[in-house]
C-alpha positions as CSV (number, residue, x, y, z in Angstrom):
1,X,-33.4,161.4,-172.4
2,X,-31.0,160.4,-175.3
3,X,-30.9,161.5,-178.6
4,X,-31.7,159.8,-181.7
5,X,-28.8,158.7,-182.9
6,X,-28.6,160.8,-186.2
7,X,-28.7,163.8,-184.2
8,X,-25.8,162.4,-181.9
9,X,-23.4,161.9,-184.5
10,X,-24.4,165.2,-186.6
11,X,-23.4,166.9,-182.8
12,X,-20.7,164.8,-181.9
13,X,-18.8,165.7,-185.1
14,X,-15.6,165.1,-186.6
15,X,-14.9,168.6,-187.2
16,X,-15.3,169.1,-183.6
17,X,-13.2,166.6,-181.6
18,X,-9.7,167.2,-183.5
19,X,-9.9,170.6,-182.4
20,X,-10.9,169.5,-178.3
21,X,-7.9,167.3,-179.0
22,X,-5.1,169.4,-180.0
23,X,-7.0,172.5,-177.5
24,X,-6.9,169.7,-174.4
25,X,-3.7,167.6,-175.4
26,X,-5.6,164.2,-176.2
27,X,-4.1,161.9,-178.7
28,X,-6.4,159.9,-179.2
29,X,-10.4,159.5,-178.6
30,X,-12.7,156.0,-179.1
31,X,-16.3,155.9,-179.0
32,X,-18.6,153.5,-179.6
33,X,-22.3,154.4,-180.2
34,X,-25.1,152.4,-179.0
35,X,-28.7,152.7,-180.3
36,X,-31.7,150.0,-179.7
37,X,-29.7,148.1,-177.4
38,X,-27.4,147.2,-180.3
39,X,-23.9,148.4,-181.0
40,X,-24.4,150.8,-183.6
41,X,-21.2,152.1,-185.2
42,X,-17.7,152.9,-183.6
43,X,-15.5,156.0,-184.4
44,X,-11.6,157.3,-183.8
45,X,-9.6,160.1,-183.3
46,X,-6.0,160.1,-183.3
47,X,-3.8,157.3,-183.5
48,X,-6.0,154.4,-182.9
49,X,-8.2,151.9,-184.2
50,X,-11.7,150.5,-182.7
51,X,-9.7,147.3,-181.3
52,X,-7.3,149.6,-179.8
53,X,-7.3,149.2,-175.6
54,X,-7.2,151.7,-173.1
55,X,-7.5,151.8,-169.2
56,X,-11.2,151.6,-168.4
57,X,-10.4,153.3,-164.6
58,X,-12.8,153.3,-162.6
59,X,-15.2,151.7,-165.1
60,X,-13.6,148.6,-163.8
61,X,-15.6,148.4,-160.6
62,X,-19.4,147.8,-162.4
63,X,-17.7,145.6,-164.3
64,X,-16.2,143.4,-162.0
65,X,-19.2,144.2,-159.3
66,X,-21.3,141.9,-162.3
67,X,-18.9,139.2,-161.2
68,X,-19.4,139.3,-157.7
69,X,-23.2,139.4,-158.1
70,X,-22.5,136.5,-160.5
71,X,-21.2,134.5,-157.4
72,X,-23.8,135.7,-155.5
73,X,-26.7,134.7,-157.3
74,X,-24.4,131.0,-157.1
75,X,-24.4,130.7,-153.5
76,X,-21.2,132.1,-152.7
77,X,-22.5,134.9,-150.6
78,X,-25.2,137.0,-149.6
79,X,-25.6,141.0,-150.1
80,X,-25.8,141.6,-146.3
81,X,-23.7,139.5,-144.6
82,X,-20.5,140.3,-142.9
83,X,-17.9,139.9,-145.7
84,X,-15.1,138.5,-143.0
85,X,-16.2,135.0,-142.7
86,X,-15.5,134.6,-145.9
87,X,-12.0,136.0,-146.3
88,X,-9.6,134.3,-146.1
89,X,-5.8,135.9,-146.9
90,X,-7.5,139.1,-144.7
91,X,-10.1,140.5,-142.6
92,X,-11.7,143.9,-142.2
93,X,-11.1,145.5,-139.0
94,X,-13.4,146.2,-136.8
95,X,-14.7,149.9,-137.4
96,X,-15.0,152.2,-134.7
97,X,-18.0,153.0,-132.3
98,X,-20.1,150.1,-134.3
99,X,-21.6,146.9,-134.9
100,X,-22.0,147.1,-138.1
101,X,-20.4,144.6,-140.7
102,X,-18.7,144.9,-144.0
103,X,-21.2,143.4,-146.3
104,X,-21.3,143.2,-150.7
105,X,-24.2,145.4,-150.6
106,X,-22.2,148.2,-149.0
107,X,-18.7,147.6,-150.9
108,X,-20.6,148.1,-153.9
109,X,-22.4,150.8,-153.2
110,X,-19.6,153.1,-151.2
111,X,-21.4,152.9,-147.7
112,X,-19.0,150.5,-145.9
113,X,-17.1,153.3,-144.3
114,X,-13.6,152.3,-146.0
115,X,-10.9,154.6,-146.6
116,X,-8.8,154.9,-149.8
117,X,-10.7,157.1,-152.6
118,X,-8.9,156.4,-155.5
119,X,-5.0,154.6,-156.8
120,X,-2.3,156.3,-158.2
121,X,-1.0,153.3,-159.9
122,X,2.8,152.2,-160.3
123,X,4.8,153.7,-162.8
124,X,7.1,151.3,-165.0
125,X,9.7,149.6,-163.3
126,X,8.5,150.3,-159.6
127,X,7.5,147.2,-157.4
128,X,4.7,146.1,-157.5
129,X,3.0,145.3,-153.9
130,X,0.6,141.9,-153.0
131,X,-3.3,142.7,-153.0
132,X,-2.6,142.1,-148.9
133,X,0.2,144.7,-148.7
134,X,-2.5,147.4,-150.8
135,X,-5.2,146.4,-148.1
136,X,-3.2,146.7,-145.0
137,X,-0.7,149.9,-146.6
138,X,2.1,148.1,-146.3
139,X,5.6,148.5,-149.0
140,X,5.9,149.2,-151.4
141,X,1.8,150.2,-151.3
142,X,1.4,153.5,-152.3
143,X,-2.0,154.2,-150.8
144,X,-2.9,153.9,-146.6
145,X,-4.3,150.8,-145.1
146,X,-8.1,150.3,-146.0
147,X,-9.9,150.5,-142.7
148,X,-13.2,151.3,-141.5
149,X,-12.8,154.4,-140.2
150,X,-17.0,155.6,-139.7
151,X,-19.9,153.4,-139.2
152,X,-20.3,151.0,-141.8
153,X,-23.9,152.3,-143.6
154,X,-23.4,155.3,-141.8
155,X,-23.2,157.1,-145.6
156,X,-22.0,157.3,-149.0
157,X,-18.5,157.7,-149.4
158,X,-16.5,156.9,-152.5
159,X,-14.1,153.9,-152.1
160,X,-11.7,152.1,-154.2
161,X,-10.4,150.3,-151.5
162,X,-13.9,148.5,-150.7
163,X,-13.7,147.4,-154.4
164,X,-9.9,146.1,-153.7
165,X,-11.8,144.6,-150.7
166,X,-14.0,142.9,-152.9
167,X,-11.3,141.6,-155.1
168,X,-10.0,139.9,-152.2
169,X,-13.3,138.2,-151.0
170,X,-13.9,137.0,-154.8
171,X,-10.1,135.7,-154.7
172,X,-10.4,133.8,-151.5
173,X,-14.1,132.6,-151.6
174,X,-13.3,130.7,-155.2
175,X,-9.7,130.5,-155.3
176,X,-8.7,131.9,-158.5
177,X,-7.1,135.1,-159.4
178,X,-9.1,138.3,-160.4
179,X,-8.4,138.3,-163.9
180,X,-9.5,134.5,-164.2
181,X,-12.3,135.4,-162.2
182,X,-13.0,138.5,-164.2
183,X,-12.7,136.8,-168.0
184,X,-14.5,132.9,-166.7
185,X,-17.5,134.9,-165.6
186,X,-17.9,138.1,-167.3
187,X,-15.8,139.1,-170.2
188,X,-15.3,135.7,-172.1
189,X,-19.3,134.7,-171.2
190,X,-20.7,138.2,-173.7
191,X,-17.5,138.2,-176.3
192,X,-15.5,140.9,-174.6
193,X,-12.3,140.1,-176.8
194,X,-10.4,142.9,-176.3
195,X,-10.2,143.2,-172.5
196,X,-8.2,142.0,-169.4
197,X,-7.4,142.6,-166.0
198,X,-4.2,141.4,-166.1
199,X,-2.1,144.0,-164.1
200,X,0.9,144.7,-165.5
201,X,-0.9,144.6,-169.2
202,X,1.2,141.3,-170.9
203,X,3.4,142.4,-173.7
204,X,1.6,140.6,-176.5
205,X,-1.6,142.9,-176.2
206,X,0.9,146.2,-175.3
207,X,1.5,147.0,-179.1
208,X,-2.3,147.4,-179.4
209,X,-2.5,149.6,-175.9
210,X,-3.2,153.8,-176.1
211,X,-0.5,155.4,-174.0
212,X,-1.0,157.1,-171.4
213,X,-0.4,161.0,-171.5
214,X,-0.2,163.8,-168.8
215,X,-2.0,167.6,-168.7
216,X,1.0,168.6,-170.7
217,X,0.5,165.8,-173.7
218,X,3.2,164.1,-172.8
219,X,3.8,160.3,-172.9
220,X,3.8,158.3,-169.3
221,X,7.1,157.2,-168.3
222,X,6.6,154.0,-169.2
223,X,3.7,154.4,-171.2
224,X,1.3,153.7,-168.8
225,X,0.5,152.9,-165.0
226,X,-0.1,149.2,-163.7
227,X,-3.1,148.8,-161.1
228,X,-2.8,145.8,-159.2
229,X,-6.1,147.0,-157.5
230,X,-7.5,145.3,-160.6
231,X,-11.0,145.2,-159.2
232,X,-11.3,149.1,-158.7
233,X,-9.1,150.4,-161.8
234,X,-7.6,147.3,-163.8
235,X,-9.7,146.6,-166.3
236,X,-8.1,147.4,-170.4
237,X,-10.8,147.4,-172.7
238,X,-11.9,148.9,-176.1
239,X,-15.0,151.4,-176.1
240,X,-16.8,147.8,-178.6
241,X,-16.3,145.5,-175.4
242,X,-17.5,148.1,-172.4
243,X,-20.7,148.5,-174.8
244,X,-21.0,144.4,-175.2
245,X,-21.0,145.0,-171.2
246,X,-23.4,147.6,-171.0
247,X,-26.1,145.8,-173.7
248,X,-25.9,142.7,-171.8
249,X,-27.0,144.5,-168.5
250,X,-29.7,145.9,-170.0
251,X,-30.8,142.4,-172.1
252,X,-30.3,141.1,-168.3
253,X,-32.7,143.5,-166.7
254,X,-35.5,143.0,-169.3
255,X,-35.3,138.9,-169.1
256,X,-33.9,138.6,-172.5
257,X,-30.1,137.3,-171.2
258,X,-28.7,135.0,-168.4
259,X,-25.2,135.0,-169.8
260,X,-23.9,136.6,-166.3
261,X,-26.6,137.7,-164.1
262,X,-30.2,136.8,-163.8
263,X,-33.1,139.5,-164.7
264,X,-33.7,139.6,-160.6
265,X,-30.0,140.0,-160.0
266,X,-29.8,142.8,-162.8
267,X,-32.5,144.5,-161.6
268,X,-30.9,144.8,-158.2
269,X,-27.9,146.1,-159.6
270,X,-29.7,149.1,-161.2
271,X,-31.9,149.8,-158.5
272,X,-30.4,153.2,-157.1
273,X,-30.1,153.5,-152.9
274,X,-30.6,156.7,-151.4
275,X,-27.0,158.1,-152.6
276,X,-28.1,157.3,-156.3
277,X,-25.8,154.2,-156.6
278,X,-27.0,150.9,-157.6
279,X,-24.6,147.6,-157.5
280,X,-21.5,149.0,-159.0
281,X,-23.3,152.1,-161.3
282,X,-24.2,155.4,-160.9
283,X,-28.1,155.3,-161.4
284,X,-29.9,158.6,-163.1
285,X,-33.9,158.7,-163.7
286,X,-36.4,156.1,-163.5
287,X,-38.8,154.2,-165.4
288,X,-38.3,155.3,-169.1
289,X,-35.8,157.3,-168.2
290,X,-34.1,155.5,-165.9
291,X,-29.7,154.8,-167.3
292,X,-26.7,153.4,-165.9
293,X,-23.3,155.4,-166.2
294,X,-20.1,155.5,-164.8
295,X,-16.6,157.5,-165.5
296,X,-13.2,156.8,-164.7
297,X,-9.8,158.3,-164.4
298,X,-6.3,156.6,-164.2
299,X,-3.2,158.2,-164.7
300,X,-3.0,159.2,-168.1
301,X,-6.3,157.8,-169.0
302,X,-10.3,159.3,-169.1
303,X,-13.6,157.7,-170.0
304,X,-17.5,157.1,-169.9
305,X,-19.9,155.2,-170.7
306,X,-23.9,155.9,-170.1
307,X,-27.1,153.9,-171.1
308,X,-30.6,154.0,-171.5
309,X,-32.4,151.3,-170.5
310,X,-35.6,151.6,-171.4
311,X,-34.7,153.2,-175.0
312,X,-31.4,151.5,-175.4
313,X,-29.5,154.3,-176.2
314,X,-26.1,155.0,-175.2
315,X,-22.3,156.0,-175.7
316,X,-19.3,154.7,-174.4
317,X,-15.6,157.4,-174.9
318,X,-12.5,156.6,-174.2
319,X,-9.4,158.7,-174.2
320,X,-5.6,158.9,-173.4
321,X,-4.7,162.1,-171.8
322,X,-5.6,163.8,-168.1
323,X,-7.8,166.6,-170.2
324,X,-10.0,163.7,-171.7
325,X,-12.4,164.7,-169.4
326,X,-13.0,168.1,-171.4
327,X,-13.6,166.2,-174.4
328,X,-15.7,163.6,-173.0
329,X,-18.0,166.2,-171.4
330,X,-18.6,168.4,-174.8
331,X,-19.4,165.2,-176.0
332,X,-22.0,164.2,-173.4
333,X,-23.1,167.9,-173.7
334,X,-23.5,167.9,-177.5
335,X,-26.3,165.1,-177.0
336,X,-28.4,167.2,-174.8
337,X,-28.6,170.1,-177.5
C-alpha cells in the first residue's frame, strides 16, 4: 500500500538523490507526487525544471493503448477480433501451427505471439525507416520483421512490435498519423501540455528536452534517440502530464470522468489477465489495493510511474541516464520503509 505522502517525501529526500545521481551518473531526475487522486507537488534534480520533457519509453504503450480503447469503445473495433481486416498499409502473417487471430486484446496485453521485445532507436542523423519497413524488418529498420512466431494466446510474451502493430491499425482504421491520433484523443482531451509523439522531437520543444546520457554519463550523440515506433516508445512527456494521465484513469474507473474512456472501458483496462497485465498496464493487487504501473527504458532515458486506485496515491520519476533505474528503484523502495 502507499505511503502517506509526508512520509514519502521525508524518505524520498533531497539529501538522498544528489548522491544516487553523481554515484549512478544521472543528470537529472523529475518526479511528480500524486496524493488523493490529485497532483500534489513536483520536484527536480539536476538541470531541469518540472516542464522539462523526457522520453516516457515504454510508458508510451498504456498511454497510447487509452487511445485504441478510445476507438474501440467508438465502434472502430472490437477486443477480439482479428486485427487484419482492418489494416490496411499491412497484414499480420499467418502464425505457425494455428488458427488463432491477432486481436486488440492480445496486442495489448503481450499474448499475440509477436516478435520484437524492445527498439533501439536511431541515433542523430541515421535514416529513419517507414512504420511498414519497421513491421516487415526492412532498411534501414533496425529490428527483425514482426511476425507471429507461436500461437497467438498461447502466452505472455513482451512485445513492442505488437504495440507498433497497433500503431498501424489506429493509423489505417482512421486515417491520421499517430501523433494526431495520440494528442485529438488522449493528451490534448486531459491537458497534457507538455507531451508529443512526434518522432524526431520538432526543434521548437528540443531546448526544453533532457538529454539523453549513457552508463558512463555521457551525452547521446545527438542528444537523444528518435523512435518512429511511436506507439511502443515515442511518447516525450514531463513527470506533471504522465500523472494528468494516470488521475484521469483512475477518475475513469470510478465513474467520475469520460474525457477518454468510459468507466466500463477503464475498468477493462485495469482488469489484470492471468499474466498480471491489464490493457496496456502492469496490474498489482486488488480491491483496495489494487494500482497500475509501468517502467520504461530508451536509450539514454529511465522512468516509472505507479498508482493507487483505490487510495489515489502515486508517483511518477523520470530520468536521463541508463543507471536511472538505480535511482528510481531506491525511490520506490524508500516508500515501502
Amino acid at each position: 500500500m502507499l505511503l502517506p505522502l509526508f512520509t514519502l517525501l521525508l524518505s524520498a529526500a533531497p539529501a538522498e538523490i544528489p548522491a544516487l545521481q553523481k554515484e549512478h551518473k544521472v543528470p537529472a531526475v523529475s518526479i511528480a507526487y500524486i496524493e488523493n487522486g490529485k497532483l500534489a507537488r513536483t520536484e527536480v534534480f539536476g538541470p531541469v525544471k518540472p516542464d522539462t520533457v523526457f522520453q516516457a519509453a515504454s510508458i508510451s504503450k498504456p498511454v497510447a493503448a487509452t487511445a485504441a480503447l478510445h476507438m474501440m469503445q467508438h465502434g472502430n473495433f472490437t477486443l477480439d477480433e482479428d486485427v487484419n481486416p482492418k489494416l490496411k498499409s499491412w497484414r499480420v502473417p499467418p502464425p505457425p501451427f494455428s488458427t488463432e487471430h491477432t486481436t486488440l486484446r492480445r496486442l495489448l496485453t503481450h499474448t499475440a505471439g509477436l516478435t520484437v521485445h524492445g527498439f533501439p532507436g536511431y541515433a542523430a542523423g541515421a535514416p529513419l525507416p517507414t512504420l511498414v519497413q519497421i513491421l516487415n524488418g526492412e532498411p534501414p529498420a533496425n529490428t527483425k520483421p514482426i511476425v507471429p512466431d507461436i500461437p497467438p494466446g498461447s502466452k505472455f510474451r513482451y512485445s513492442g512490435g505488437g504495440y507498433t502493430v497497433m500503431q498501424q491499425l489506429l493509423m489505417d482504421r482512421i486515417g491520421w498519423s499517430f501523433p494526431q491520433i495520440m494528442d485529438r484523443m488522449v493528451l490534448s482531451r486531459i491537458g497534457m501540455k507538455r507531451s508529443t509523439y512526434e518522432q524526431p522531437l520538432p526543434e521548437s520543444w528540443a531546448a526544453n528536452a533532457a538529454i539523453a546520457h549513457d552508463d558512463d554519463g555521457k551525452p547521446l550523440k545527438g542528444r537523444w534517440h528518435t523512435y518512429p515506433e511511436q506507439a511502443a516508445a515515442g511518447l516525450w512527456t514531463t513527470p506533471t502530464d504522465l500523472a494528468l494521465w494516470a488521475i484521469e484513469i483512475r477518475e475513469a474507473y470510478h465513474g467520475r470522468s469520460t474525457k477518454i474512456i468510459e468507466r466500463s472501458t477503464a475498468r477493462l483496462m485495469l482488469t489484470p489477465d492471468q499474466n498480471g497485465r491489464g490493457l496496456g498496464p502492469v496490474i498489482e493487487g486488488t480491491g483496495p489495493t489494487l494500482k497500475f504501473s509501468h517502467g520504461g527504458a530508451n536509450a539514454g532515458y529511465r522512468c516509472h510511474f505507479e498508482l493507487e486506485v483505490e487510495s489515489g496515491n502515486g508517483i511518477v520519476i523520470m530520468t536521463n541516464g541508463d543507471q536511472g533505474g538505480a535511482i528510481i528503484k531506491a525511490v520506490l523502495d524508500s516508500r515501502k520503509r
